[in-house]
N, CA, C and O atoms as CSV, one atom per row, in Angstrom:
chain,resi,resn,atom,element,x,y,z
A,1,UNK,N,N,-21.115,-0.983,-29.369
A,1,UNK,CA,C,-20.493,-0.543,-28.147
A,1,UNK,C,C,-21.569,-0.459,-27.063
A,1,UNK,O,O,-22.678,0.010,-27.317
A,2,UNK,N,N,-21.260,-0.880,-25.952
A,2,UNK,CA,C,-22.042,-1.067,-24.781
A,2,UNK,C,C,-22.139,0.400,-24.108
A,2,UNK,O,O,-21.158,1.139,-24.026
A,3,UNK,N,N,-23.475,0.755,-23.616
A,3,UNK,CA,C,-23.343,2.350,-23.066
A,3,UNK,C,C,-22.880,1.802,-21.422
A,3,UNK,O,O,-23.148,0.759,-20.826
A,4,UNK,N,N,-22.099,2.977,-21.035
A,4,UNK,CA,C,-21.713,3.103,-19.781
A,4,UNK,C,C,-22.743,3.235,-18.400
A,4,UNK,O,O,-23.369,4.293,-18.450
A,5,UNK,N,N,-23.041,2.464,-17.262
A,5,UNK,CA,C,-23.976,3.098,-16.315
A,5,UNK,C,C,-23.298,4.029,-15.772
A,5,UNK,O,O,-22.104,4.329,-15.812
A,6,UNK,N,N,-24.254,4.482,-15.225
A,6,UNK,CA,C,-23.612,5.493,-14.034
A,6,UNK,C,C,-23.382,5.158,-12.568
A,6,UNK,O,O,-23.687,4.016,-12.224
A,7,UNK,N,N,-22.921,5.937,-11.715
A,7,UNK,CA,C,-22.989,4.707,-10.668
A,7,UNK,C,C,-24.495,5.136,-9.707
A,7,UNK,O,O,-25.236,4.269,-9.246
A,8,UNK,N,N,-24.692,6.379,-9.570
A,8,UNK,CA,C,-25.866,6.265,-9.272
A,8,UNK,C,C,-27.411,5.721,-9.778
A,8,UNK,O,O,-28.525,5.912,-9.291
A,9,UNK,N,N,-26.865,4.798,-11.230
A,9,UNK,CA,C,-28.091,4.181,-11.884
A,9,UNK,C,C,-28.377,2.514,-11.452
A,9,UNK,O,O,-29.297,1.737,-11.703
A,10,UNK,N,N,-26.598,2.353,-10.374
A,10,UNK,CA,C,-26.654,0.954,-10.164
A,10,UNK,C,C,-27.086,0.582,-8.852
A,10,UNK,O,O,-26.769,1.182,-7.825
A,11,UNK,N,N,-27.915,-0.558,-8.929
A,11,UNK,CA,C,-28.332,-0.774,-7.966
A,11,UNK,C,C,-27.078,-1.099,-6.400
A,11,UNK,O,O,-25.887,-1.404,-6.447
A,12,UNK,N,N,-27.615,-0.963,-5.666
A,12,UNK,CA,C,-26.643,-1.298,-4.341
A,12,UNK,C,C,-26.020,-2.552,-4.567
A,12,UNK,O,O,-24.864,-2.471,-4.154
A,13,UNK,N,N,-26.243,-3.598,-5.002
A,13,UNK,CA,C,-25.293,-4.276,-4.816
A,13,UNK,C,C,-24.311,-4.667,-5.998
A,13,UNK,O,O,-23.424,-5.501,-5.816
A,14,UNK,N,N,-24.549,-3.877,-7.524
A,14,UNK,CA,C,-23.998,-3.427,-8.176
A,14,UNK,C,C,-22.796,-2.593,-7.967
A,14,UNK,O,O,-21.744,-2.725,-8.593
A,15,UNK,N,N,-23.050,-1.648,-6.961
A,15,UNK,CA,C,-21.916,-0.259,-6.854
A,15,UNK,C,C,-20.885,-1.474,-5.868
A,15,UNK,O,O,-19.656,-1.410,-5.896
A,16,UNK,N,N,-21.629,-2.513,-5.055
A,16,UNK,CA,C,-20.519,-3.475,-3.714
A,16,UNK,C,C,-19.702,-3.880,-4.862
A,16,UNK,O,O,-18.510,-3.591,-4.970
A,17,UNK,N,N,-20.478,-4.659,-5.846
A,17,UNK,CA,C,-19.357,-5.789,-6.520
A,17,UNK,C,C,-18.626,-4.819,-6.955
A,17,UNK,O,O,-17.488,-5.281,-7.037
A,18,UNK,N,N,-18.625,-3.431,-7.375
A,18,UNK,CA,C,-17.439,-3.016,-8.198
A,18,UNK,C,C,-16.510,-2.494,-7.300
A,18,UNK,O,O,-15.334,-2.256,-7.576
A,19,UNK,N,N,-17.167,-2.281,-5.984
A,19,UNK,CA,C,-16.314,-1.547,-5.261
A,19,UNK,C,C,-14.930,-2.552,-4.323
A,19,UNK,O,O,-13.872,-2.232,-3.782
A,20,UNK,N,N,-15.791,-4.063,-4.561
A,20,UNK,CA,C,-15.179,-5.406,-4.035
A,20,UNK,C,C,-14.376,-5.454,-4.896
A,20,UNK,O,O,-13.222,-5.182,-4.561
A,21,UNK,N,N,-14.586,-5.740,-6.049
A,21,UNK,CA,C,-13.760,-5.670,-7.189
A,21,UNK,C,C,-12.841,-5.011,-7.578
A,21,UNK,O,O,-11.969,-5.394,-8.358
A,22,UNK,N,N,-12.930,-4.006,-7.106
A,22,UNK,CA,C,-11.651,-2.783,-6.827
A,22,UNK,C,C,-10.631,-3.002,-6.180
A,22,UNK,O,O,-9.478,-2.933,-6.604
A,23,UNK,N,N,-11.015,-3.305,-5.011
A,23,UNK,CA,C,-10.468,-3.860,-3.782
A,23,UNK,C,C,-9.743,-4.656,-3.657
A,23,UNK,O,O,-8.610,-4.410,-3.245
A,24,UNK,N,N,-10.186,-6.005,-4.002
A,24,UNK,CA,C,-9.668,-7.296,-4.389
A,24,UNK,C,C,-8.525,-7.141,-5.039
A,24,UNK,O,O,-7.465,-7.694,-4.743
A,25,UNK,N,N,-8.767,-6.159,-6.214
A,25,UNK,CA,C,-7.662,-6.426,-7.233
A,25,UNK,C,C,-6.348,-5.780,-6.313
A,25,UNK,O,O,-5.332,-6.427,-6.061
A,26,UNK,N,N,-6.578,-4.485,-5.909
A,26,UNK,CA,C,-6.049,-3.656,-4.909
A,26,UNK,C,C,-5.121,-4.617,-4.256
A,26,UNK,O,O,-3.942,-4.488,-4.586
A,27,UNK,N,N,-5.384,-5.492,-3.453
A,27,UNK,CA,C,-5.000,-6.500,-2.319
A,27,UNK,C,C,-3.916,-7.271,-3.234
A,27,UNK,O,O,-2.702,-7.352,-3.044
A,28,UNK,N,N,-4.735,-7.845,-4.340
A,28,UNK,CA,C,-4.266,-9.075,-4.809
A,28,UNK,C,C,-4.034,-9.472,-6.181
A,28,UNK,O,O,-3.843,-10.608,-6.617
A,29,UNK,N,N,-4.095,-8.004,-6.998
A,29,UNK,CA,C,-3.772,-8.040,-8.290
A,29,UNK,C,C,-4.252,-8.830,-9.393
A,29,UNK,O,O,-3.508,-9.300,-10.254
A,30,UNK,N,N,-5.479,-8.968,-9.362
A,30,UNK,CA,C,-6.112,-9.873,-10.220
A,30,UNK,C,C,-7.735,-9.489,-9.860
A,30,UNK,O,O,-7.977,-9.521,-8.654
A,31,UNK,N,N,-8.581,-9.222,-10.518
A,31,UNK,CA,C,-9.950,-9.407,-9.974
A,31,UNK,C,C,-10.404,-10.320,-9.950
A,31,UNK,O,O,-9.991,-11.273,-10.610
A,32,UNK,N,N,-11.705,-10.381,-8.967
A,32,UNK,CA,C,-12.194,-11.631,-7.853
A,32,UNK,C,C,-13.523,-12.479,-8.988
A,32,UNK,O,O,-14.214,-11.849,-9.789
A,33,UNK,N,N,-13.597,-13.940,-8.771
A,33,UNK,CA,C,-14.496,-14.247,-9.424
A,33,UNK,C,C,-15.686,-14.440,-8.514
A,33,UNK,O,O,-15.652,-15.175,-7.527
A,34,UNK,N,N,-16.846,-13.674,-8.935
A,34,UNK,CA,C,-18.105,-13.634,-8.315
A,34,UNK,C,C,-19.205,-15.294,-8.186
A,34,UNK,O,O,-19.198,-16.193,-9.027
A,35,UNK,N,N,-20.021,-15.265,-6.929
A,35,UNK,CA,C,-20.601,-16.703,-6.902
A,35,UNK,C,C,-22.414,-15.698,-7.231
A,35,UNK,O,O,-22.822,-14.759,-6.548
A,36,UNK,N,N,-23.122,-16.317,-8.436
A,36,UNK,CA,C,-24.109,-15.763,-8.517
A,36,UNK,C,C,-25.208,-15.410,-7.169
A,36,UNK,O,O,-26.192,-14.681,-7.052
A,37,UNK,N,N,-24.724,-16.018,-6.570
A,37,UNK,CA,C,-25.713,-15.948,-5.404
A,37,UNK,C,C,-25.320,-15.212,-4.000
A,37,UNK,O,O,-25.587,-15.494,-2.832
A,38,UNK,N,N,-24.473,-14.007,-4.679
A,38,UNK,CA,C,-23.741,-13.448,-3.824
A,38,UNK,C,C,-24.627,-12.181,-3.504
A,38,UNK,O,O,-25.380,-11.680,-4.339
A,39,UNK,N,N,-24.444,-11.639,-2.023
A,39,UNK,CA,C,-25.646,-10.695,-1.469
A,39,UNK,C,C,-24.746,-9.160,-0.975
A,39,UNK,O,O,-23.531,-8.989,-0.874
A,40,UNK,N,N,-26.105,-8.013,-0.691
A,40,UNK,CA,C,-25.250,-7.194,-0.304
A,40,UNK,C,C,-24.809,-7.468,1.206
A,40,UNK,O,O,-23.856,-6.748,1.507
A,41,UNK,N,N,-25.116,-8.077,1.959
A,41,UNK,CA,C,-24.577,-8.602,3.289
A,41,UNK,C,C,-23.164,-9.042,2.892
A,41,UNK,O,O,-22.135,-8.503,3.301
A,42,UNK,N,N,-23.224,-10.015,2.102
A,42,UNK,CA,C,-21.882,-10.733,2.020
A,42,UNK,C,C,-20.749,-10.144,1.475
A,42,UNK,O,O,-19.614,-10.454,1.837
A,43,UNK,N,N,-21.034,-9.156,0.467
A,43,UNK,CA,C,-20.253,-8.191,0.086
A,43,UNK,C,C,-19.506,-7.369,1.260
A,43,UNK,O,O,-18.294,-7.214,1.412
A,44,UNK,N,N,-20.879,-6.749,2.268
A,44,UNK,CA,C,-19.873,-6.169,3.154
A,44,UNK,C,C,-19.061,-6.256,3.722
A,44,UNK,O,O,-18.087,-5.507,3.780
A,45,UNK,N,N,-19.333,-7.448,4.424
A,45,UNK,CA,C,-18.717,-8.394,4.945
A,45,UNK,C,C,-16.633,-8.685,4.436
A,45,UNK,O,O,-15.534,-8.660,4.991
A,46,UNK,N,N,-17.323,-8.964,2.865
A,46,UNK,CA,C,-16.015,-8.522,2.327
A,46,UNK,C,C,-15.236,-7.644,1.899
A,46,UNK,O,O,-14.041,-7.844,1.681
A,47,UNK,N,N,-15.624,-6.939,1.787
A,47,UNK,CA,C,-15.622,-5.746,1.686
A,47,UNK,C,C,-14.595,-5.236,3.381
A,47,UNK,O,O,-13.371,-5.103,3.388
A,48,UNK,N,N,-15.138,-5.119,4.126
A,48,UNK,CA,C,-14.364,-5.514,5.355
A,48,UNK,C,C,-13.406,-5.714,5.697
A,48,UNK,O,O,-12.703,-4.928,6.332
A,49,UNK,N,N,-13.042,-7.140,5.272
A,49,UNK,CA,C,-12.075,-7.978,5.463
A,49,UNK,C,C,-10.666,-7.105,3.997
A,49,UNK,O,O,-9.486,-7.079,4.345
A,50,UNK,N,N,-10.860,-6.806,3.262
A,50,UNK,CA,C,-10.287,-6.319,2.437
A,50,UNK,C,C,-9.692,-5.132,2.864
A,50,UNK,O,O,-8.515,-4.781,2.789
A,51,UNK,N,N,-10.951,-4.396,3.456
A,51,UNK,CA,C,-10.002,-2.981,4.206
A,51,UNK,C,C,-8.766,-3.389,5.095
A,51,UNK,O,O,-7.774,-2.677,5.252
A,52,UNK,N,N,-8.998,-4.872,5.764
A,52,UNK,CA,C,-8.275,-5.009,6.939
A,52,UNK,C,C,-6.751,-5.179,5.916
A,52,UNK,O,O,-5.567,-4.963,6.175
A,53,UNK,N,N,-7.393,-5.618,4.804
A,53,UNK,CA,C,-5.885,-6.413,4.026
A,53,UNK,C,C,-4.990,-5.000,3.698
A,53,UNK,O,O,-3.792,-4.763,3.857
A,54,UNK,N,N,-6.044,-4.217,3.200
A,54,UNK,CA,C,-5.277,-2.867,2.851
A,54,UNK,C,C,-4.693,-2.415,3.719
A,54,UNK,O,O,-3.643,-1.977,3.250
A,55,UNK,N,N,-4.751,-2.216,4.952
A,55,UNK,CA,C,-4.814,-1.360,6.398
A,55,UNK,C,C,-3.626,-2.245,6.963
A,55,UNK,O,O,-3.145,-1.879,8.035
A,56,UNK,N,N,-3.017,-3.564,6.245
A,56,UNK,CA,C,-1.770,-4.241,6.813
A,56,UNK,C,C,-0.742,-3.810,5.650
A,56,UNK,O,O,0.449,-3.499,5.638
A,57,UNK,N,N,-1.561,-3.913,4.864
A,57,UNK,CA,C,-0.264,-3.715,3.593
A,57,UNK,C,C,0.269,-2.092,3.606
A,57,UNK,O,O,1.327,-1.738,3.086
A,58,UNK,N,N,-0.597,-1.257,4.247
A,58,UNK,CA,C,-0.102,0.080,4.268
A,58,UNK,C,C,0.911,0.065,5.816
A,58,UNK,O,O,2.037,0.534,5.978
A,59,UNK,N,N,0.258,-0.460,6.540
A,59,UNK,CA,C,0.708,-0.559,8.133
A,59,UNK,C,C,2.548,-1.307,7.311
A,59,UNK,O,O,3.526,-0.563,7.374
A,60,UNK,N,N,2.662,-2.400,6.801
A,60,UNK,CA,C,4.013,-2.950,6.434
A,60,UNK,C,C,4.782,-1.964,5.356
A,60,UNK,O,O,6.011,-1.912,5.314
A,61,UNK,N,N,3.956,-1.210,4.513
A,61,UNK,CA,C,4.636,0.069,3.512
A,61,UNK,C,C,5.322,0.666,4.646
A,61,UNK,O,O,6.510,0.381,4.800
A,62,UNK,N,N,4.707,1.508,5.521
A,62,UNK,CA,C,5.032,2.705,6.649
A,62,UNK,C,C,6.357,2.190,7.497
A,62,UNK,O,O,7.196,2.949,7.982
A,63,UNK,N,N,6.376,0.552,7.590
A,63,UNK,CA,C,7.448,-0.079,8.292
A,63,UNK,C,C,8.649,-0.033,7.405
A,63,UNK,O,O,9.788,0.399,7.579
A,64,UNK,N,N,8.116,-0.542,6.519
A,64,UNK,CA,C,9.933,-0.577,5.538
A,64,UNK,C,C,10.113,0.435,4.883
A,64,UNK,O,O,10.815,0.397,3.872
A,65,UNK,N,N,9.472,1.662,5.345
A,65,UNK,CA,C,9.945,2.753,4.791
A,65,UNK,C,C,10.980,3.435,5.932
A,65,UNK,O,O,12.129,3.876,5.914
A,66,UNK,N,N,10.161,3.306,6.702
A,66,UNK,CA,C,11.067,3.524,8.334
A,66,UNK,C,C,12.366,2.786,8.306
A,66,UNK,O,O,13.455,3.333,8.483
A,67,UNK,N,N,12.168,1.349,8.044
A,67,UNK,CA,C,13.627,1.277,7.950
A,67,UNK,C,C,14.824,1.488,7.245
A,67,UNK,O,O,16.005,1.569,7.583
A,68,UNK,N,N,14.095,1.570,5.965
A,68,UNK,CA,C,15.096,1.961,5.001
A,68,UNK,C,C,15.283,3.435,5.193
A,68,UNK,O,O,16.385,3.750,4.744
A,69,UNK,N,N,14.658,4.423,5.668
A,69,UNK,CA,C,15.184,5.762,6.420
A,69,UNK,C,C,16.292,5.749,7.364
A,69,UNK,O,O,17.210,6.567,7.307
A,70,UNK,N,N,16.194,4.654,8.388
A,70,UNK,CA,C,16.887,4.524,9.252
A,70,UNK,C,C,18.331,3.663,8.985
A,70,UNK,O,O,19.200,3.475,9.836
A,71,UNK,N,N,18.354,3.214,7.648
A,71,UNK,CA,C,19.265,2.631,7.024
A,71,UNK,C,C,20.129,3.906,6.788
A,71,UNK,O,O,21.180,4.141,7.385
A,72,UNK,N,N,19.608,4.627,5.926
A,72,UNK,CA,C,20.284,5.814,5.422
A,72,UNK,C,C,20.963,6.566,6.326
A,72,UNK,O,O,22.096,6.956,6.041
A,73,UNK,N,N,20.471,6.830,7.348
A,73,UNK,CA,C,20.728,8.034,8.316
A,73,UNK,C,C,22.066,7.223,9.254
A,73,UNK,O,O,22.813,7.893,9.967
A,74,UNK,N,N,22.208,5.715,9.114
A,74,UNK,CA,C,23.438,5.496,9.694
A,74,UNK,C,C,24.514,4.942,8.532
A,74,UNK,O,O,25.561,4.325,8.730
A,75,UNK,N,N,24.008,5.300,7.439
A,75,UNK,CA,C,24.824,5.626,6.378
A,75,UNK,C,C,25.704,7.007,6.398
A,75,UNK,O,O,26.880,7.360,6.305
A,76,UNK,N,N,24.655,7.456,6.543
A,76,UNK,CA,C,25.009,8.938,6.264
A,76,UNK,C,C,25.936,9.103,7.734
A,76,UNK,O,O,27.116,9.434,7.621
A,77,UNK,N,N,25.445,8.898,8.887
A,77,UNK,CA,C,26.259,8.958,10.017
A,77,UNK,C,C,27.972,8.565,9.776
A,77,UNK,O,O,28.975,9.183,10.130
A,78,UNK,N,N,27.839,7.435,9.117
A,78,UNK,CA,C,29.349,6.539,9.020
A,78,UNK,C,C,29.684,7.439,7.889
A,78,UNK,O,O,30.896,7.516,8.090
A,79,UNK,N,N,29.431,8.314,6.646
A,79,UNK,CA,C,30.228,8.950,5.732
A,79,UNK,C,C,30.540,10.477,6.772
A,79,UNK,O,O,31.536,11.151,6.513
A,80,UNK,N,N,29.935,10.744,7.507
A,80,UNK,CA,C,30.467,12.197,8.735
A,80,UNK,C,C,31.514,12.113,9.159
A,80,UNK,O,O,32.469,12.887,9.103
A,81,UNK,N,N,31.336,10.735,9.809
A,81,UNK,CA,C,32.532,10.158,10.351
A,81,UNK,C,C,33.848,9.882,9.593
A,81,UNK,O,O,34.876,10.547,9.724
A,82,UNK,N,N,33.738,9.165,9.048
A,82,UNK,CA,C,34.882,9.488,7.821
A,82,UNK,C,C,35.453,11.032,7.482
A,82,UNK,O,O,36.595,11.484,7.556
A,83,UNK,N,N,34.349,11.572,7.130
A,83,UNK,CA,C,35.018,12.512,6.745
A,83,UNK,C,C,35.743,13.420,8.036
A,83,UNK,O,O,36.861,13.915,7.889
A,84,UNK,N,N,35.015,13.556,9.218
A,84,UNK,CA,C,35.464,13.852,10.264
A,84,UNK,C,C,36.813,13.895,10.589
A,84,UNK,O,O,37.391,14.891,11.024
A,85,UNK,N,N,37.577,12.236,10.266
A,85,UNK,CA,C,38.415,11.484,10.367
A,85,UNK,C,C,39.326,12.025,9.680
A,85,UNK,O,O,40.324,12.540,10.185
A,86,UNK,N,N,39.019,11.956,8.083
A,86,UNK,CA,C,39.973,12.596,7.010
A,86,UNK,C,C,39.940,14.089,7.123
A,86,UNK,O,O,40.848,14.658,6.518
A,87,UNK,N,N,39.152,14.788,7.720
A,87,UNK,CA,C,39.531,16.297,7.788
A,87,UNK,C,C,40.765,16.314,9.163
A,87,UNK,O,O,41.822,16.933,9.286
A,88,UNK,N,N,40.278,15.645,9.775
A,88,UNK,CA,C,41.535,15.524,11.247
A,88,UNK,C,C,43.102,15.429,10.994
A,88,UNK,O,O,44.018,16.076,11.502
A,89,UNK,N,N,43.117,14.231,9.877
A,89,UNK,CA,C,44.579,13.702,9.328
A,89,UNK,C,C,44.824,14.904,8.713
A,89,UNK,O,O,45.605,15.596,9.367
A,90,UNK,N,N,44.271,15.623,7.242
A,90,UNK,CA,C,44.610,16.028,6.477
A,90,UNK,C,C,45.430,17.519,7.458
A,90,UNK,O,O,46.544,17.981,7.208
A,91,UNK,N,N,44.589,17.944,8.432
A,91,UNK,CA,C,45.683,18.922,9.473
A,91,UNK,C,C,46.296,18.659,10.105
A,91,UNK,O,O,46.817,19.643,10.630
A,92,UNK,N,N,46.752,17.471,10.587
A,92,UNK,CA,C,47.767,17.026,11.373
A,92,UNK,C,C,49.138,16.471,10.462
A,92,UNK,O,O,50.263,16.252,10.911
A,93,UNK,N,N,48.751,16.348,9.304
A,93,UNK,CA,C,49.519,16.405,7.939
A,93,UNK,C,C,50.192,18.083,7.499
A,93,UNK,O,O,51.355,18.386,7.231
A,94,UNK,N,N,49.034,18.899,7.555
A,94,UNK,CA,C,49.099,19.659,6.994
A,94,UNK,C,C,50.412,21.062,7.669
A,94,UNK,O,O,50.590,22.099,7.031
């Protein structure tokens, strides 16, 4: 069995790839395949660009949550109404 590092035992661009790697998968459900000659510049870089991916995919969560709220609430509006309706008849019946 392989011992575990720590993360403060890994070097800086050790802690990027895992933290890219996190990320990536985050975005895109699969982790990313690394080019050996990859730097901590370039990491950031991507690193970056990944936040931006996260920061749309949450920005589009927050949207279709809104709408499907706003779905409901003129759901719910049109069952008031109804009932509104059927409480009206049921005394003009009554």
């Amino acid at each position: 069995m392989s011992e575990v590092t720590k993360w403060e035992d890994m070097s800086e661009l050790e802690q990027l790839i895992s933290e890219y790697s996190d990320q990536y998968k985050e975005c895109n459900g699969m982790r990313p395949t690394f080019n050996p000659d990859v730097t901590v510049e370039s990491l950031k870089e991507a690193i970056a660009s990944l936040d931006r991916c996260m920061g749309l995919d949450a920005q589009w969560e927050r949207e279709f949550e809104q709408k499907i709220r706003n779905e409901r609430r003129k759901e719910d509006h049109k069952y008031k109404e109804a009932d509104t309706r059927f409480a009206a008849l049921y005394k003009l019946k009554g």
